[in-house]
C-alpha positions, 0 to 999 in steps of 0.5 A: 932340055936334058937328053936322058931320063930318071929310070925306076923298075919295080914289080907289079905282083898281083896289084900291089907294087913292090917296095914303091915308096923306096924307089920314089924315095930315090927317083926323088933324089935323082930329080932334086940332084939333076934339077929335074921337076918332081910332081909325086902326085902326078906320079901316083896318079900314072901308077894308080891307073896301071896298076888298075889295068894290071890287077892280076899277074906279075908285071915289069914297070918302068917309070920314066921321068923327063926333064920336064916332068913328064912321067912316062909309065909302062908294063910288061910281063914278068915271067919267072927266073930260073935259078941258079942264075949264071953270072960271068965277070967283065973283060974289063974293069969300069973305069973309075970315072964311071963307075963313081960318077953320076950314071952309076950313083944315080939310075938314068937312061944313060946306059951305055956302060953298062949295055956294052958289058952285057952277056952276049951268051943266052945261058949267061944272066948277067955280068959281074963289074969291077972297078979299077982297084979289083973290087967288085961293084954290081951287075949291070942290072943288080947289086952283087952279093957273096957268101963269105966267111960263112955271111952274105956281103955286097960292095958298099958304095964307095966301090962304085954301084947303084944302090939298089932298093932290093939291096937296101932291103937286104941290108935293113932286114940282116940278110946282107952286110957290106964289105969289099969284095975283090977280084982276088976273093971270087975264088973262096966264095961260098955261094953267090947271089943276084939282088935287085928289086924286080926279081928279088934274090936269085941264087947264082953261080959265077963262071970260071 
């Protein structure tokens, strides 16, 4: 049995799941790319009951899934974000074995990579990672996006980053394009954003 599960987080805002059938849609990937069984209806039926029990307010949800094909549901108050949000660069680069390897591409209990960069700083939102050629990949909760040039971009994928169903939602509406953002482009940067699914898109700012 493989040690680790497929990991989905979504907002639950007043009973109705944000973008659920695009986080199904991925988690569906990661469990035919593992081998992992996939029961969408088994699925369906554990979010059906939470969102019963959580009609009202904002909520986290964490959908886990086994390798067995056990789905494990949970919930939790979502409060709201202040924003700007603060973001600060890693010490270090991801090593590209990691960063185009399978606990980046896909979302998984495997988090160690991204747990260690994590801001040890209360006033700091998240970090911002970099890949060994200085091109910006993600946070190690969300995608990154810049205002540059006068357009908001994010990292494409081959730069090494999950991609985030808020991302991709950014991308189909035209509010994002990608292109490579390198370490060397920080400076001129217009403006800054945290995406992700849960919280949506967060103004930011990147300390010096």
């Amino acid at each position: 049995m493989a040690d680790f599960d497929i990991l989905e987080t979504l907002a639950l805002r007043g009973g109705a799941f944000m973008h659920l059938p695009l986080h199904l849609a991925r988690m569906q990937a990661a469990a035919r790319h593992f081998a992992y069984p996939w029961a969408e209806s088994r699925i369906a039926q554990a979010l059906a009951l939470l969102r019963g029990q959580h009609a009202q307010g904002d909520w986290r949800i964490r959908l886990a899934l086994a390798s067995d094909g056990h789905v494990a549901p949970e919930a939790h108050p979502l409060a709201p974000t202040t924003t700007p949000v603060r973001l600060q660069l890693a010490r270090e680069p991801l090593a590209d074995a990691v960063a185009h390897g399978d606990w980046v591409r896909f979302k998984t209990s495997r988090r160690e990579h991204y747990t260690d960069l994590q801001p040890t700083d209360a006033s700091v939102f998240d970090t911002v990672l970099f890949n060994e050629d200085g091109e910006l990949t993600e946070t190690t909760r969300g995608n990154i996006a810049a205002l540059l040039d006068g357009r908001w971009v994010t990292p494409p994928l081959h730069c090494g980053l999950l991609p985030g169903v808020g991302r991709q939602v950014h991308i189909q509406q035209g509010r994002l394009a990608e292109q490579v953002i390198r370490l060397d482009d920080a400076p001129r940067a217009q403006g800054w954003a945290f995406v992700n699914s849960l919280r949506g898109w967060l103004d930011a700012q990147l300390a010096g």
